[in-house]
N, C-alpha and C positions, 0 to 999 in steps of 0.2 A: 848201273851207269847213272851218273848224276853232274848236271853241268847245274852251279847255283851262280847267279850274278851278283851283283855288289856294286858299291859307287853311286848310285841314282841318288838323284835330289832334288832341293832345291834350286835354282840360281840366278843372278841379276844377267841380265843380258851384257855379253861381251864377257862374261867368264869361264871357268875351266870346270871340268870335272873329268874325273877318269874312272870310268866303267873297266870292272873286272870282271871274271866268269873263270873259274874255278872247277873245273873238271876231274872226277876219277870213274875206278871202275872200265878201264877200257886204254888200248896204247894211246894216248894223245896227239903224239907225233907225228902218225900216220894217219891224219884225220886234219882236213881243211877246215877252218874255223874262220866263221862268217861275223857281222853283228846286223841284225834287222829292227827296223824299229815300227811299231804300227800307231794311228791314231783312230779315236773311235769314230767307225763309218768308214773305215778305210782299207786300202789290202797291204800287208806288212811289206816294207818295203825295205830294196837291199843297199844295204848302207857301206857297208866294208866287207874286203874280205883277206886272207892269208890264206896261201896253201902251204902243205907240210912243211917248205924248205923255209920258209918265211917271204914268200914272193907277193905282195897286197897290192890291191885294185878297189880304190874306190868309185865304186859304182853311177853312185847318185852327185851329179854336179853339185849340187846344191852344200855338198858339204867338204867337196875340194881344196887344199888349201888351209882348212881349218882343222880335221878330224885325221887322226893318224891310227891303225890298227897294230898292234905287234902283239908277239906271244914269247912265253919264255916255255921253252919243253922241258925242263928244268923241275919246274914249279905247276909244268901241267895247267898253266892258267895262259887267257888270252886277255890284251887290255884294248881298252879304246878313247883316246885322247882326245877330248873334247874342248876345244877352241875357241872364242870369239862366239859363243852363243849367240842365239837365236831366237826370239819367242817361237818361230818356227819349228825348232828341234825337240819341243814339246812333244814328247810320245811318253808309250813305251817301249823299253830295249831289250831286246833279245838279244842270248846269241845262241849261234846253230853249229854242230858238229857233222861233219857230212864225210864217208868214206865210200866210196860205189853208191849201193843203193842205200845204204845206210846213214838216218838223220837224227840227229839227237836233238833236241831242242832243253831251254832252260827255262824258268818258270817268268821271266823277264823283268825288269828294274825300272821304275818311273824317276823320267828325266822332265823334270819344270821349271822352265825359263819364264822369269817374269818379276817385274819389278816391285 
């Protein structure tokens, strides 16, 4: 099982980036895929999420609005559309694969906002 992310970067405040996480080794489809992102000194916190049908709930206000989650079962990847930054959205991104009790996490992608 292996979920690797992608996309992370640099970027000036008020622009885009789009996080991907790329999944095999396991049905994809049948597996609710999240995005979390943590800062250091912090507890990771939940940012997006999609369940198997493609139904998303972003979680965290703070980023309503700006940040859109989808996945293509296709391609077995999940993405995460990044908006109108933020110096605040400065972490890192995870994402997470979760089916019952079952949770996969990814090794997570640095997202840096700042001019």
């Amino acid at each position: 099982v292996q979920l690797v992310e992608s996309g992370g970067g640099l970027v000036q405040p008020g622009g885009s980036l789009r996080l991907s996480c790329a999944m095999s080794g396991f049905t994809f489809s049948s597996y609710a895929m999240s995005w979390y992102r943590q800062v250091p000194g912090k507890e990771r916190e939940l940012v997006a999420a999609i369940d198997s049908v493609g139904r998303s709930t972003l979680p965290a206000d703070s980023v309503k609005g700006r940040f859109t989650i989808s996945r293509d079962n296709f391609k077995n990847t999940v993405y995460l559309q990044m908006n109108s930054l933020k110096p605040e959205d400065t972490a890192v991104y995870f994402c997470n694969a979760k089916r019952s009790t079952t949770n996969y996490w990814g090794q997570g992608t640095q997202v840096t906002v700042s001019s």
